[in-house]
N, C-alpha and C positions, 0 to 999 in steps of 0.2 A: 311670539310672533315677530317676525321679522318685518320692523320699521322703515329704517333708511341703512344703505348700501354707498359705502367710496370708497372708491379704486381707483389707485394710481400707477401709472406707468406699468402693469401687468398686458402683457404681449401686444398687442394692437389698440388696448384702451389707454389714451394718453390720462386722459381722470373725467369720474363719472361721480356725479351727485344723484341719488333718487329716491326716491320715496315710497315705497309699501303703504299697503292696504290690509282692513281684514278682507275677509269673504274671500271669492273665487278673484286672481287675474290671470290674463294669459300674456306671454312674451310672443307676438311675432319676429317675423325678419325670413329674409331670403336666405338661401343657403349659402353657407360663409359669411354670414354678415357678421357673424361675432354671437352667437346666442350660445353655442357652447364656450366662450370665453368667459362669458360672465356666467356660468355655469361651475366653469374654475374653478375664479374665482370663489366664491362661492365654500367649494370645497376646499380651500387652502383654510375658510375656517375652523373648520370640521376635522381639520386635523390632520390632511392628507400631505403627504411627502411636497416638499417644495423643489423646484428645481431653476436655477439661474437663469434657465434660457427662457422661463416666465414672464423674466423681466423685458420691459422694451428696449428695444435697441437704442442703445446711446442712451441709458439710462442705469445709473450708479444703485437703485434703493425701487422695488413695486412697494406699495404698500395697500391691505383689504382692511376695510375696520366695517362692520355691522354694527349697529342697535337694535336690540331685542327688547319687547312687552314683555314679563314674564308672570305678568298679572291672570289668576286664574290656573295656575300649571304648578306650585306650591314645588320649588324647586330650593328652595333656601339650604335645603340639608350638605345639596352638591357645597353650597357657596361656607359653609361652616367646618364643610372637612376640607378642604383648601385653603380653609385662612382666606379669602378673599371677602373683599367689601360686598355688600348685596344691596341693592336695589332693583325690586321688580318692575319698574317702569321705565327701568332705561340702565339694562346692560351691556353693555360694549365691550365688543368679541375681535382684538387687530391681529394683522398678523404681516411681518415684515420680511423680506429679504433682499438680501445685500448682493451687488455681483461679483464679491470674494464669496460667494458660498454660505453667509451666514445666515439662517432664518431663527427668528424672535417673535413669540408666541406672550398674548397679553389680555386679560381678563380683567374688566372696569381698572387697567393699569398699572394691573398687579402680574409680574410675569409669572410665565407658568408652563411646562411641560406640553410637550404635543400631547403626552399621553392623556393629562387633563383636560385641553383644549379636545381633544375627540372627546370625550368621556362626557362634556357639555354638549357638543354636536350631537350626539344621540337623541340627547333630547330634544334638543331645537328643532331640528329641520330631518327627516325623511325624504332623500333624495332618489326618485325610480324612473330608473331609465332603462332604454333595452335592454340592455345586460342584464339588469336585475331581475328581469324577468325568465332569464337562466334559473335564478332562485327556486323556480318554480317546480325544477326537476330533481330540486335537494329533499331528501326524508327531514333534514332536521329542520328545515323552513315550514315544509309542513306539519311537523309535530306543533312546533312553537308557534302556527296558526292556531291549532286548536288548543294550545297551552294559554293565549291569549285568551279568546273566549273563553273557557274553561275558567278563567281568572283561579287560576289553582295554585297559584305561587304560596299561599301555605301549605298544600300538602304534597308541592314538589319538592319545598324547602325540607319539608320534614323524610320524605324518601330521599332525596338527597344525603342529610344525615345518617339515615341508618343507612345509606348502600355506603359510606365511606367508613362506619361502624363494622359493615359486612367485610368491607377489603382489607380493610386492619388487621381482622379476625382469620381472616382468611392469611392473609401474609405472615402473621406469627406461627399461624398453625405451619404453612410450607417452611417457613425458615428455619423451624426447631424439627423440624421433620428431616429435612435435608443436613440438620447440621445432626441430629441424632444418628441418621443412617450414616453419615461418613465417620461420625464417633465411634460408631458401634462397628464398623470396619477395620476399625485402627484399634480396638479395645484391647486386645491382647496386648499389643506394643505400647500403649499409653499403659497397663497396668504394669507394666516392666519397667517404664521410665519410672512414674510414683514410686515402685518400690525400692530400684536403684537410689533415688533421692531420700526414702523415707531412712532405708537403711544405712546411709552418711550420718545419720542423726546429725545435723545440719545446724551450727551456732551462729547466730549473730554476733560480729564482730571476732571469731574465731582465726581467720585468713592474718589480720593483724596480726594477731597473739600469734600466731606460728611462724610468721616472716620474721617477727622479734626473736621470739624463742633460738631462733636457728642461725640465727646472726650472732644471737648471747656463746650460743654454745661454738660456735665454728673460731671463736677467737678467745678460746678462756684463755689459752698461755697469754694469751697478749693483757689481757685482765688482769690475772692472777699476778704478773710481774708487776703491772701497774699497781696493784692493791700492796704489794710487800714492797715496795717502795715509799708507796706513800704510809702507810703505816710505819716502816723504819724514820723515817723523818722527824716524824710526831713522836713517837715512841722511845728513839735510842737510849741508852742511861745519862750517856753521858753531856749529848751535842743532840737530843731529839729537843723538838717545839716546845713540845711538854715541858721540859726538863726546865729550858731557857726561859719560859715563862714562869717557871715558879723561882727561879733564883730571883727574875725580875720581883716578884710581888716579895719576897722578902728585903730586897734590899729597900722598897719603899716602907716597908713593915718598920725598919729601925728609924726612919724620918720621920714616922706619925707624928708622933711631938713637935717635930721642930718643923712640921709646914703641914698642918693641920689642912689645906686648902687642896691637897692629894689625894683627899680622900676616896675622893668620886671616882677620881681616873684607878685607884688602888682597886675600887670595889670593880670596875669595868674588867682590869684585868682578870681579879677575883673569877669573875665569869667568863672569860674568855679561855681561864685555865680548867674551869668542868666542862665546856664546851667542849674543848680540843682533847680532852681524856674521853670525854662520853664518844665524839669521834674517834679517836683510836680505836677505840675497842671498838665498835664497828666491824670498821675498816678489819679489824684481827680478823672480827664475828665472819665478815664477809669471804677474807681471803679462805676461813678455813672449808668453808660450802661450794669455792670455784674448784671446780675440775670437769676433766672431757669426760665425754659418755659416748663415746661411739655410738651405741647399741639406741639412746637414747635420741643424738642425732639422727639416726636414721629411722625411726619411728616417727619422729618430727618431720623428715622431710618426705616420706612417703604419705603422711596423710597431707601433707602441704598437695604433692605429686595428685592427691586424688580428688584435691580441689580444682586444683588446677585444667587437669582431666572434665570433672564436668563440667566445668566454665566453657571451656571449648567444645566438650559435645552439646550442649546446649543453648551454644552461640549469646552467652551473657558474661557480665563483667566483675562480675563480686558472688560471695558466699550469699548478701543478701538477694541479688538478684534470683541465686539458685532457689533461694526459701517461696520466691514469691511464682516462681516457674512450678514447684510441685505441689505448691496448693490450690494454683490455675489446672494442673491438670490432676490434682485431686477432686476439684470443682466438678472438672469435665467428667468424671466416672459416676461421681455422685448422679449427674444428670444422667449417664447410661444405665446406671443403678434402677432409676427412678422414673426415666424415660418413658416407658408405657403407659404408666399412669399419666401424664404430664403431658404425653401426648394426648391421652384419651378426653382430659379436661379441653384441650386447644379444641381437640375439635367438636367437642361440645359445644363450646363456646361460638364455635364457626358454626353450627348448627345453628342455632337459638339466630344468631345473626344474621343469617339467611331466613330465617325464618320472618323475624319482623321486616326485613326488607323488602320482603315480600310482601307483605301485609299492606305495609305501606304504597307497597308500587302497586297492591290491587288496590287500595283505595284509590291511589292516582289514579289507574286503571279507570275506575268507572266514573270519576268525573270527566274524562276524556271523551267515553263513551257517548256522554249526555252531551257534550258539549259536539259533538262530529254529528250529532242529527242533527244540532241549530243549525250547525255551519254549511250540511246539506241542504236544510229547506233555505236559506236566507239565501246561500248563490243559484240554486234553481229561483228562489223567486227575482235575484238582480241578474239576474243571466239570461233570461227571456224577452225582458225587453232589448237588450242590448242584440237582437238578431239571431237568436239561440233558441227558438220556442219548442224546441222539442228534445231540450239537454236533458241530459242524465248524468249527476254528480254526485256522489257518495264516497265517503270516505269507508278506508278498508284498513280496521286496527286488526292485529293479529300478537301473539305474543312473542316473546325475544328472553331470552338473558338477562339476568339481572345488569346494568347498564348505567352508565353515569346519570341519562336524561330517563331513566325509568326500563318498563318490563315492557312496553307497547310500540310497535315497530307499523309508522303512520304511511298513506299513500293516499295518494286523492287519484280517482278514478273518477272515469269522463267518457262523455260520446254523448256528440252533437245531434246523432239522427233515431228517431225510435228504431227500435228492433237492431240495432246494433250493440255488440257484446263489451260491456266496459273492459277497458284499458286505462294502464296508467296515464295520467294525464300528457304527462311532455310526449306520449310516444305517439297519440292520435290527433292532438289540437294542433291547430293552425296558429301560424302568427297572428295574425288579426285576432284567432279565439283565445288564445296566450293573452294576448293587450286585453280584453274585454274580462276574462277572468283573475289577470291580477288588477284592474280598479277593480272590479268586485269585492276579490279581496281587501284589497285596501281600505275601500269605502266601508268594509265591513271591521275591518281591525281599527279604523281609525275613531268608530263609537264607542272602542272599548278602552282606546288607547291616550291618556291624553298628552297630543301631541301635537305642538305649537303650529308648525309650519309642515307641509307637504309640497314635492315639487314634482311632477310629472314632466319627464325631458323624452317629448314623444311618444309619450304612450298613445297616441291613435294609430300607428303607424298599422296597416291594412285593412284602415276600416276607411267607411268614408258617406255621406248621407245622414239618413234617419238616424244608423246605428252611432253617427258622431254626434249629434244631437244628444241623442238617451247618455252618452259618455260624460258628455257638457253638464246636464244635468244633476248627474251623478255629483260629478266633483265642485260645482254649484253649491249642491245639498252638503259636501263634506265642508265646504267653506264655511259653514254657518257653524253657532254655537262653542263660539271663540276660538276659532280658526281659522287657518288661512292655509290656501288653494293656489299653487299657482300651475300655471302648465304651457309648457314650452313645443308650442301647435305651428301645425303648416294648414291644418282644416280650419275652413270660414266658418264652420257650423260649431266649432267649438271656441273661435276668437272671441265669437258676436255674444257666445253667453259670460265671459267674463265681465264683472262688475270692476271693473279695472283693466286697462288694456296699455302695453307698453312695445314698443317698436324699437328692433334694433337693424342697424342699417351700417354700413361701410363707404368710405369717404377714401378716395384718394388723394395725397397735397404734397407738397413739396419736400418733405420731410419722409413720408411712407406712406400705406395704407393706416386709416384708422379708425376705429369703430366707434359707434354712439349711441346711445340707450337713450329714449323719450317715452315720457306719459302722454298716451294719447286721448287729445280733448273728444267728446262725441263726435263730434262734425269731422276730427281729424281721421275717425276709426274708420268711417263709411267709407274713402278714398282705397284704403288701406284692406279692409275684407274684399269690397269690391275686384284688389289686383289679387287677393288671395282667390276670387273664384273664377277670374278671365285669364289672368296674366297679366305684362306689361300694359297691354292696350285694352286701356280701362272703357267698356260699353257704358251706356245709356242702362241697359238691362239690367248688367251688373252693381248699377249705383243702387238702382232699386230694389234689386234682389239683397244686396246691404242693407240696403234701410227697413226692409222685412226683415229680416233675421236679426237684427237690429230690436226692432218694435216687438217680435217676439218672444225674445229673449227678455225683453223687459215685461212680459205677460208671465213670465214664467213665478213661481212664488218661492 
């Protein structure tokens, strides 16, 4: 429930302190006096787009902040998935903009997204103004009338679930379907590709081994001379490595004796002289195995050639990519292989899944059903007093397509006079019957909904009498039983029944126009109805015709 309201420097209100109420109140004021400003307001908490020229003139910063009751409305769950403090007796909902363009959204302090700050608005406050009463010509407003009453939110939840069950099933089955038929188009040409690759018999790491191979062989002379060189070196009899290292180890051989301390460097050499014989021979082993192979080169570099070849026709970079390209479309044949059956399970499978959707959406189905007779007898029974004594309302479910929001396709049918032929509601009702049937609505969703605050921004608009009276009433009755009512009236038959009454009015000064928002005392209200039912020139008549509607309204229970 919406407590106290301040606004600062937001379009024409320089800053406003005020107070709420439970039960019913109404806002008067003249036209332009500012009631859809704080209206805005209002909805800048709610979530709605900000824009700079909001702000007052010659003013840097508006600022809107609310306190909310939220005792009785069991809302803590919002305040847990947000990370935000909670306190149900006193929430505080601000919300700033800057006139460089910046707006800051803030929840008991804690900042927070527009998208959260709406996400909280839903639930606070219900705002219905003309427009919304467009609503009334949408199918899915009136399905989610009767999805309300119906209170079937578990067994929408659960059709829900299986129709996105159903759509999954369904898109696997199209997707393997569409890719098998373009498989199975191309199958000949993909079984040419596999076999092309399969008959490369295809090595990991082969591509190396063959760019080496052909590099070894494309320069043996050059090898082979290096190899009988270094081998002659090592080798000669006379002046080889070899050779010069064993004179060395004998001439230390004859000093053993006489410098014992040799030994180690004698034993090093020792090894360095079987070292460089076991390399020798080698080196011999090696040179005698080099030579060209024409024949052999070119065998090397034709299968290099047909590597190469399909790397380019198959737009990849290596021998391994090739490997991993023909058992992708190895894969792919498998599936064409296998295809019918595979397809036959999908779409079993899409069966079965249609099938419980179905099930599901009949069970939705018929608690719909039951719930479109309440919601007939309940607005024939509030739509007869409100000046309608001879409506005729029925809702007309028929069936549809399996469907995000279900299998049942909603419409509310109407006609004000007996023996006339129902029609869709928006195409026969009037303005006035439009206002009159959406409070009914409301008055009727709002038993089932629990929902803090409600704001009516003219809803009597072509009514006027007795039938604003019964309206008054109405929203009276929806006032009660921890909520709050407010309504934003030009009718005195609907001012007088507010148990709260607030005035807004426009002030010229030296500075601009600017507007002002008052709680009006009782004595204050009778002045004030009264110019609501004369005009400016306030009668004798009209004081008392005030103070009756006034003393009535207070008879009222």
């Amino acid at each position: 429930m919406l407590r106290h309201l301040y606004v600062k420097n937001f379009t024409l209100i320089d800053e406003l302190n005020i107070d709420f109420h439970s039960g019913f109140s109404v806002i008067t004021g003249e036209t332009g006096a500012g009631k859809s400003i704080v209206l805005g307001a209002i909805h800048l908490l709610l979530g709605q787009r900000a824009d700079t020229k909001q702000i007052k003139a010659g003013s840097e910063r508006c600022i809107v902040e609310a306190h909310f009751d939220l005792s009785h409305y069991d809302m803590e769950p919002f305040f847990v998935d947000n990370d935000i403090d909670y306190d149900e007796s006193d929430c505080i909902v601000r919300r700033e903009i800057t006139a460089n363009g910046k707006s800051r959204a803030f929840i008991n302090d804690t900042p927070v997204t527009l998208n959260a700050m709406r996400e909280l608005g839903e639930q606070l406050i219900d705002i219905h103004s003309q427009h919304q009463s467009l609503l009334l010509q949408k199918a899915d407003f009136q399905l989610n009338v009767v999805d309300i009453i119906a209170s079937d939110k578990k067994q929408l939840d659960a059709y829900m679930q299986a129709y996105q069950a159903y759509r999954q099933a369904q898109s696997d089955y199209e997707r393997f379907q569409q890719a098998y038929n373009t498989n199975k188009d191309n199958e000949e040409f993909l079984r040419f590709q596999v076999n092309e690759l399969q008959d490369a018999q295809l090595k990991v790491g082969e591509q190396d081994e063959l760019e080496q191979q052909i590099k070894t062989l494309s320069h043996a002379e050059d090898i082979k001379e290096a190899l009988y060189n270094a081998t002659n070196m090592l080798t000669e009899d006379s002046t080889g490595a070899i050779e010069l290292v064993r004179q060395g180890m004998d001439s230390l051989s004859r000093i053993a004796d006489l410098a014992p301390d040799l030994g180690e460097i004698s034993e090093r050499l020792d090894s360095a002289y079987i070292e460089l014989k076991d390399i020798g021979q080698e080196l011999d082993s090696r040179l005698e195995h080099v030579s060209y192979d024409p024949e052999e080169l070119q065998k090397l570099t034709d299968r290099l050639d047909l590597l190469y070849t399909l790397e380019r026709k198959f737009h990849v970079d290596s021998v391994e990519d090739l490997i991993s390209k023909r058992d992708e479309m190895a894969a792919e044949l498998q599936d064409i292989d296998g295809g019918t059956e595979h397809l036959e399970e999908l779409m079993a499978k899409e069966k079965q899944a249609c099938a419980e959707c179905m099930a599901h959406g009949m069970a939705l189905s018929e608690t719909r059903h039951k719930a479109a007779k309440k919601v007939e007898d309940e607005m024939k029974r509030r739509l007869m007093p409100l000046g309608i004594p001879k409506v005729n309302f029925e809702i007309e479910i028929v069936p549809k397509d399996c469907a995000p929001d279900g299998i049942d396709k909603v419409s509310f049918l109407f006609n004000a006079n007996a023996g006339q032929q129902l029609q869709p509601i928006s195409q026969v009702a009037s303005g006035g019957e439009i206002a009159r049937i959406m409070l009914a609505l409301k008055a009727m969703i709002s038993g089932a909904v629990k929902l803090p605050t409600i704001i009516f921004d003219e809803i009597d608009t072509g009514v006027s009498g007795r039938i604003a009276e019964k309206m008054a009433e109405i929203m009276r009755e929806m006032g009660r039983n921890h909520r709050q009512v407010i309504s934003i009236t030009h009718l005195p038959q609907i001012a007088a029944m507010g148990t709260s009454h607030y005035k807004v009015s426009k002030e010229d000064t030296a500075t601009g126009t600017v507007s002002h928002m008052i709680e009006l005392s009782n004595d204050e209200r009778v002045p004030e109805i009264a110019q609501m039912l004369s005009g400016s020139d306030v009668s004798s008549a009209a004081i008392e015709n005030a103070k009756t509607l006034l003393k009535n309204a207070e008879s009222v229970n």
